[in-house]
Every structure is written in C-alpha cells, then in structure tokens.
KOLZASE-371789 format. One record per residue: residue number from 1; residue in three letters; x, y, z of N, C-alpha, C in turn. Coordinates in Angstrom, 1 decimal, padded with zeros to 4 digits. Last residue first. Layout:
N
     n   res      n.x      n.y      n.z     ca.x     ca.y     ca.z      c.x      c.y      c.z
   NUM   ALA        X        Y        Z        X        Y        Z        X        Y        Z
...
END
This chain:
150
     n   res      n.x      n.y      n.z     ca.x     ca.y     ca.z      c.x      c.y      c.z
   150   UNK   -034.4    051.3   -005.5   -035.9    051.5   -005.9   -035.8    051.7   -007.9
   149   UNK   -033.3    047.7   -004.4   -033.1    049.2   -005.1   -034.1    049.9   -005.5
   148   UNK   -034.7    046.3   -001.1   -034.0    046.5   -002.9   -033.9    047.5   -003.5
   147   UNK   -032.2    046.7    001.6   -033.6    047.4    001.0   -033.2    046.9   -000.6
   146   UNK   -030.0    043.8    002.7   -030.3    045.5    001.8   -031.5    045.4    001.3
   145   UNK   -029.8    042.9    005.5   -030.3    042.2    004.3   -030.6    043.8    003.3
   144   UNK   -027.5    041.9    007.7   -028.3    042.5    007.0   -028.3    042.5    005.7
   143   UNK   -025.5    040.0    010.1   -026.0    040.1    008.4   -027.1    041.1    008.5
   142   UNK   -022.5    040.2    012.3   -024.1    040.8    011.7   -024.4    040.6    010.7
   141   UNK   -020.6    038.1    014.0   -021.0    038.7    012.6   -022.2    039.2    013.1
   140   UNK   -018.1    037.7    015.9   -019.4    037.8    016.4   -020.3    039.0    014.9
   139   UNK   -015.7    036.0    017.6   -016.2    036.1    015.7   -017.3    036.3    016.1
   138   UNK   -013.1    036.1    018.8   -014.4    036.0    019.1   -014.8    036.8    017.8
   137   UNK   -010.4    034.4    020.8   -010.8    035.0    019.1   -011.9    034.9    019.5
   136   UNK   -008.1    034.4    022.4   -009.3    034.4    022.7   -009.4    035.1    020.8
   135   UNK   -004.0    034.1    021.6   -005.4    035.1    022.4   -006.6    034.7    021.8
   134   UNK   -001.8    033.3    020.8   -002.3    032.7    021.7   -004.1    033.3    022.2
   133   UNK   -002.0    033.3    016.4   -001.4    033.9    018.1   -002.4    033.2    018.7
   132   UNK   -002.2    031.7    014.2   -001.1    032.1    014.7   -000.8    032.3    016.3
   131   UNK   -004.8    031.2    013.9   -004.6    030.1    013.9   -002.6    030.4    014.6
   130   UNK   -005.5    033.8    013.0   -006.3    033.0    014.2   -005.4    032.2    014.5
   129   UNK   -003.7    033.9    010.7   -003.1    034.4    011.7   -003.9    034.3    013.2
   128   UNK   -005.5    031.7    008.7   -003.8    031.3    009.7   -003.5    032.4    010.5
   127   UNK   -008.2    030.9    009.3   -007.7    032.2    009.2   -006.3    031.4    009.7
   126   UNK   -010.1    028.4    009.6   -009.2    028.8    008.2   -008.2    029.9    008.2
   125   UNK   -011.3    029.0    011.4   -010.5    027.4    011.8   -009.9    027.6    010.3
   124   UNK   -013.2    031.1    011.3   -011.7    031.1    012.5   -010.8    029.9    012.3
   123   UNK   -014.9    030.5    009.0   -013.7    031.7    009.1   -012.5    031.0    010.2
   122   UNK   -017.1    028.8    009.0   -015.6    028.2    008.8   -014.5    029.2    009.0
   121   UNK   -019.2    030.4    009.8   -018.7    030.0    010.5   -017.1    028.6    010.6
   120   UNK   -019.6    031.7    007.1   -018.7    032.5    008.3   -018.1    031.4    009.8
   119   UNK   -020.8    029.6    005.3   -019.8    030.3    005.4   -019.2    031.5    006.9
   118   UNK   -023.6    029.8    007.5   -022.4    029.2    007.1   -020.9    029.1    006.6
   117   UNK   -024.1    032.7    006.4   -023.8    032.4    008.5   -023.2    031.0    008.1
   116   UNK   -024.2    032.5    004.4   -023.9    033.4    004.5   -023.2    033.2    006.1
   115   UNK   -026.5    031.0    003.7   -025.1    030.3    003.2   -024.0    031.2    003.8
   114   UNK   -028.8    032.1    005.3   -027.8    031.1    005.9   -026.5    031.0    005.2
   113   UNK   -029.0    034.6    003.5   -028.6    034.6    004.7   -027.6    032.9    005.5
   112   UNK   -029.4    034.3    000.7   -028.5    034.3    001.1   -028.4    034.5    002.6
   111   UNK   -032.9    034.5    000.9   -031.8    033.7    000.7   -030.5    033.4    001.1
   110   UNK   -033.3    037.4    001.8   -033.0    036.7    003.0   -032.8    035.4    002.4
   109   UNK   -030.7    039.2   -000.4   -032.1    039.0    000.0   -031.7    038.0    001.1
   108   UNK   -027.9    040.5   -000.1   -029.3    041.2   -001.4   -029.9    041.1   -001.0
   107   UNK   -026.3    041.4    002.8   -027.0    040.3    001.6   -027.6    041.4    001.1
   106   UNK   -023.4    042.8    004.5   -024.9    043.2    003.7   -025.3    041.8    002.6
   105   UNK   -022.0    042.0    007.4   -022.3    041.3    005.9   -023.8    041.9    005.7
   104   UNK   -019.6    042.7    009.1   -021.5    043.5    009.1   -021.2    042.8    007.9
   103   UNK   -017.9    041.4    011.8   -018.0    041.9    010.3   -019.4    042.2    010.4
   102   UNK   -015.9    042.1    014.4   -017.5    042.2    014.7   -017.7    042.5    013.0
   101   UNK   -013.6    039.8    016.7   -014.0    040.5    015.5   -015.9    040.8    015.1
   100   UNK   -011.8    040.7    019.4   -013.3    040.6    019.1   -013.9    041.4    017.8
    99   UNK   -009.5    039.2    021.1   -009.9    039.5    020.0   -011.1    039.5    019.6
    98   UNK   -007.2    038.6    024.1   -008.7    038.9    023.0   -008.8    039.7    022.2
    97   UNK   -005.0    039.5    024.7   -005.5    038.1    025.4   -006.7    037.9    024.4
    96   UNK   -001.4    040.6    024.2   -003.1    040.5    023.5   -003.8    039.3    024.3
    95   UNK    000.4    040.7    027.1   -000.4    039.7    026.0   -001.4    040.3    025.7
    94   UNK    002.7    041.6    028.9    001.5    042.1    028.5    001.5    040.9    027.7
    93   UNK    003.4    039.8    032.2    004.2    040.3    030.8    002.8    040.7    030.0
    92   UNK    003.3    039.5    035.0    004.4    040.8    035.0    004.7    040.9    033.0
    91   UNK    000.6    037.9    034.5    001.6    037.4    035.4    003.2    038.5    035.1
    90   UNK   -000.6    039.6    032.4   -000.5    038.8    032.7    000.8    037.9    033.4
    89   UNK   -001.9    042.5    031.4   -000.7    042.2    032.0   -000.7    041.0    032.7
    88   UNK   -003.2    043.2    028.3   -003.5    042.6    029.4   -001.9    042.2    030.1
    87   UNK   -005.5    044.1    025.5   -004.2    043.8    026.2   -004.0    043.9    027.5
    86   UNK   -007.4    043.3    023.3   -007.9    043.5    024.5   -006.2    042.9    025.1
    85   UNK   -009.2    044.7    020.3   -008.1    043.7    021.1   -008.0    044.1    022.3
    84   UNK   -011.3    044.6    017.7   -010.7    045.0    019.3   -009.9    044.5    019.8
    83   UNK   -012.9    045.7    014.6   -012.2    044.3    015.4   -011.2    045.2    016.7
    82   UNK   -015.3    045.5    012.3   -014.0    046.4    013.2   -013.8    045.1    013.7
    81   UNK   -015.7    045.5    008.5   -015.3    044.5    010.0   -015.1    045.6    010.6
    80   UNK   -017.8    044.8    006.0   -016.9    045.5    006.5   -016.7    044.7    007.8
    79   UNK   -018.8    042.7    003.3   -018.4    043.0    004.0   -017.8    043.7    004.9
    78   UNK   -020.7    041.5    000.6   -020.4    043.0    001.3   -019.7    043.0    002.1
    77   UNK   -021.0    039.2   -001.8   -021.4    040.0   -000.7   -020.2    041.0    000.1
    76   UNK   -020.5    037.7   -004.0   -021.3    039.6   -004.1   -021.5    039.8   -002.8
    75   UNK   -020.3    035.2   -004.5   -021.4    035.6   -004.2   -021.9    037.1   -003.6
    74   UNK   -017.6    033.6   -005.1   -018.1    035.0   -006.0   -019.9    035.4   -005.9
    73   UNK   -016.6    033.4   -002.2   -016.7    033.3   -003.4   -017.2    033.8   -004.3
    72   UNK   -017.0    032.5    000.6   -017.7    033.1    000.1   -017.8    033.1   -001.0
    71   UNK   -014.0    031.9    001.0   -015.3    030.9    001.3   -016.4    031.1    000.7
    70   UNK   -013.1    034.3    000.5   -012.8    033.1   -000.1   -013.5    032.3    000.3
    69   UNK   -014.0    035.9    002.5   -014.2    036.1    001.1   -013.9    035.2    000.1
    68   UNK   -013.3    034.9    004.6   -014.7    034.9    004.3   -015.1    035.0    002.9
    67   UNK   -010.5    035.8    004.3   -010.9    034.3    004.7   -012.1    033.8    004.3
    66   UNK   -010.3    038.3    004.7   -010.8    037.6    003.2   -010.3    036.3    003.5
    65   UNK   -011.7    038.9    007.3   -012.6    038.8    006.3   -011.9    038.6    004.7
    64   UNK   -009.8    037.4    008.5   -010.6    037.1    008.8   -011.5    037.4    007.7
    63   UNK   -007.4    039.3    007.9   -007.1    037.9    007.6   -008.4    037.2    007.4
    62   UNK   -008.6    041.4    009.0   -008.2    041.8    007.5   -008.2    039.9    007.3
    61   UNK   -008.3    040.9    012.1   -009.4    041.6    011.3   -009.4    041.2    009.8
    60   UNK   -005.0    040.8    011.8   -006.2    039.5    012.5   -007.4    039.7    011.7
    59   UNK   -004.3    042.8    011.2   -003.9    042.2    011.1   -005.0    040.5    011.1
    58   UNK   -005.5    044.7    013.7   -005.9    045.1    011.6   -005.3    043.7    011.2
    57   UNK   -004.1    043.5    015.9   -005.6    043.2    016.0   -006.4    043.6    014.2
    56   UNK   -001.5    044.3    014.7   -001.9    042.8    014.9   -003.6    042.5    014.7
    55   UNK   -001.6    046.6    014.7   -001.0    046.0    013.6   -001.4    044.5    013.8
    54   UNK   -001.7    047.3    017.4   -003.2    047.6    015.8   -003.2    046.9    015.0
    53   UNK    000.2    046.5    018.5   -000.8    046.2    018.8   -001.6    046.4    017.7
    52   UNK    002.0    048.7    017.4    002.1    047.2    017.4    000.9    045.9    017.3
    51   UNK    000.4    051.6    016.2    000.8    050.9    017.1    001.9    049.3    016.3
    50   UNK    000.9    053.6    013.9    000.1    052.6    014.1    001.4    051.7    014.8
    49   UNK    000.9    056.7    015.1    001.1    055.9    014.5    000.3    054.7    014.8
    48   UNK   -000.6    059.0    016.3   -000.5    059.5    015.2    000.2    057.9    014.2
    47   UNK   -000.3    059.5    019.3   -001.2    058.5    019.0   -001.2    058.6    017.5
    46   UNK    003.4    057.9    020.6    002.6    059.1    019.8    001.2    059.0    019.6
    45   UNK    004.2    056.9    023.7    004.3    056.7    022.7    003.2    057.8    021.7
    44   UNK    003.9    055.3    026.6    004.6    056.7    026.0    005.1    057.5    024.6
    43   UNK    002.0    053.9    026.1    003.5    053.5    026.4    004.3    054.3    025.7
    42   UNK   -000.1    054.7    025.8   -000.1    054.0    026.8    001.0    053.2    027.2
    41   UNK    000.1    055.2    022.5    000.4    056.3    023.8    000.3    055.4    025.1
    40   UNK    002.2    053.1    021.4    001.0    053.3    021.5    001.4    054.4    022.7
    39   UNK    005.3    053.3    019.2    004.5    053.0    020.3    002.9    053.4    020.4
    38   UNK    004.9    052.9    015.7    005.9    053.2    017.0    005.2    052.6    018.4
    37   UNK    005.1    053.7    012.3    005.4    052.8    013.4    005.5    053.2    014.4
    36   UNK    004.3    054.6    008.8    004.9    055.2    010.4    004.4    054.3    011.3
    35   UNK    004.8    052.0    006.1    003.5    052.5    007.2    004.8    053.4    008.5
    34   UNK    005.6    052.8    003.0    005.8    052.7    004.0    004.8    053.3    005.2
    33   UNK    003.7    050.2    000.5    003.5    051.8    000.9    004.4    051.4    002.3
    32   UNK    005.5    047.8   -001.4    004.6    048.5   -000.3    004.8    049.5    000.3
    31   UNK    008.2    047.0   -002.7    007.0    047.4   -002.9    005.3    047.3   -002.7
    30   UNK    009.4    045.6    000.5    009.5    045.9   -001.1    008.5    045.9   -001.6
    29   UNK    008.0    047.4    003.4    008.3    046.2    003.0    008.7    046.3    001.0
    28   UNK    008.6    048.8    006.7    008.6    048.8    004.9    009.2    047.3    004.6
    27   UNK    008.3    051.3    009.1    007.8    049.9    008.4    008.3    049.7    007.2
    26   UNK    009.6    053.3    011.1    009.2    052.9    009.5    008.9    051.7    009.5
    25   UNK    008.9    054.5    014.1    009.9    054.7    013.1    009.0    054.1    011.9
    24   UNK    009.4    055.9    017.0    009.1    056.0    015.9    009.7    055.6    015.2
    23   UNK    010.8    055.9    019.8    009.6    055.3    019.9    008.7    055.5    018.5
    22   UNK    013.7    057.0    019.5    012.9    055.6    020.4    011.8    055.1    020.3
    21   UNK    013.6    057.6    015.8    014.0    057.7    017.1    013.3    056.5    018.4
    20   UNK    013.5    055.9    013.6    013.9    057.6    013.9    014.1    058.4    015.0
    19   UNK    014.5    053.0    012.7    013.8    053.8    013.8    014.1    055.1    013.3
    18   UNK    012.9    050.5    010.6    014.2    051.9    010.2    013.2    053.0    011.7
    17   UNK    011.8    047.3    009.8    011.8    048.7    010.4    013.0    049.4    010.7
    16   UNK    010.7    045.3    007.2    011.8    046.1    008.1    011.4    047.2    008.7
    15   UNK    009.9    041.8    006.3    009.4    043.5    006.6    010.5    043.9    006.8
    14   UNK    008.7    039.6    004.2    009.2    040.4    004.9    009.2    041.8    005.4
    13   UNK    007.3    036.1    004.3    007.4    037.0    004.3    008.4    037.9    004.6
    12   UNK    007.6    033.1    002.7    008.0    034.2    003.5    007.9    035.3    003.2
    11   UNK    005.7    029.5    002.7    005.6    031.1    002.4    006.5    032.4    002.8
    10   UNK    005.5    026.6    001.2    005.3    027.4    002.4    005.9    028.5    002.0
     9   UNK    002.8    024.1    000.5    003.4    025.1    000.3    003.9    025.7    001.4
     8   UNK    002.5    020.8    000.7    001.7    021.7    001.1    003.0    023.1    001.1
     7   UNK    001.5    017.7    000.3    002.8    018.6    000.4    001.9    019.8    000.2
     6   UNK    000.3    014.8    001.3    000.1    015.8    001.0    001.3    017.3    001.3
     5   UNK    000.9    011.4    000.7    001.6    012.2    001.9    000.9    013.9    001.1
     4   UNK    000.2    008.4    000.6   -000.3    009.3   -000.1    000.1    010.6    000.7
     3   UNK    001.5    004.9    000.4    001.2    006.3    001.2    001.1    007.4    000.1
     2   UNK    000.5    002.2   -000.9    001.3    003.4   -001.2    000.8    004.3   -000.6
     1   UNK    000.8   -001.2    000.0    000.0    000.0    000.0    000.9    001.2    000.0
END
C-alpha cells in the first residue's frame, strides 16, 4: 500500500523597520507603501502611528474577512469589519488576550442569509493568523439584508 503524503506550500514574508527615534519609526516592506510605526500612547508613545498592537488586532481583522471572502466566493457579498483587542498584564508580561471581531455582511435577500452564517462559520478554523497567536478569538458577525433598489 502506497502512502499518499500531502505537500503543502510554504511562504516568506518580509518587513523592516528603520527607527527615527525611540519610539518611531518605519515599516517597509518591497513594494509596499511605508507604514509610520511606533508606540501606543499608553506606552509613552505618539497616537499618530500605528501601534504594534493595531497592527496585529488590523492584522487579524483583514485575515478574517478575506478568509470569508474566499469561502464566500463569488457571491457579491459585502463586507466591512472592526475588530478589538484586549491587552493585558499577565503574570508581569502584556499579551493580547482577546480579540473581538464584529463583520457586518450586507446580503441582497433573505436567501443568502444562511449560506452566508455558514460560510462565516468556517472563518476562525481557516484564518492562519487566528490560527497564529495565543489570544481568545471572538467572531461575532451581523447580516443584514439590503432594502431592494428603488
């Protein structure tokens, strides 16, 4: 009997950061827009960049809905997201501990609604950056159904 072993791609990324000073600096990746970097004010830090933290919880968020989107497929639907994160001093070290993604899916009609809450509910066990960090994931969708066009 011949094993059938599944090979499966793998992927690198990269980034860099270039400081400007202690608590600012640059992101950049080859051809990608450079993002301003630094601290969060709650660590003495500017509120004008994008945190660490953001970067992870936008990070998480974004992974999440085109996770959906790919599940979803070419069925036209809509979605936006926020998403929270919840940092936490645990035993003397911070951790993201939670994440609470909240997408608003507009449908056309109340057809699509279940395929709609099915699909969503494969999201968390397909998102690899869910699937990355240790913190609480909480997937808590809205559907609405858009007025038809007049």
């Amino acid at each position: 009997m011949e094993s059938t072993k599944t090979t499966y791609k793998s992927f690198h990324y990269n980034a860099k950061s270039t400081w400007s000073s202690a608590r600012r600096g640059m992101l950049s990746a080859v051809g990608r827009p450079n993002i301003v970097v630094g601290s969060p004010p709650e660590f003495n830090g500017e509120p004008d960049v994008w945190a660490p933290e953001e970067l992870l919880v936008g990070s998480l968020n974004t992974c999440m809905m085109l996770t959906f989107l790919t599940l979803a497929q070419a069925r036209g639907l809509t979605p936006e997201s926020e998403a929270e994160g919840l940092l936490e001093n645990v035993e003397g070290k911070h951790h993201i501990t939670e994440v609470t993604v909240r997408p608003r899916v507009t449908l056309k009609s109340d057809a699509e609604l279940e395929p709609a809450r099915k699909t969503m509910e494969g999201v968390e066990a397909h998102c690899f950056i869910a699937n990355s960090i240790n913190a609480r994931v909480t997937l808590t969708p809205e559907f609405v159904v858009a007025p038809p066009p007049n």
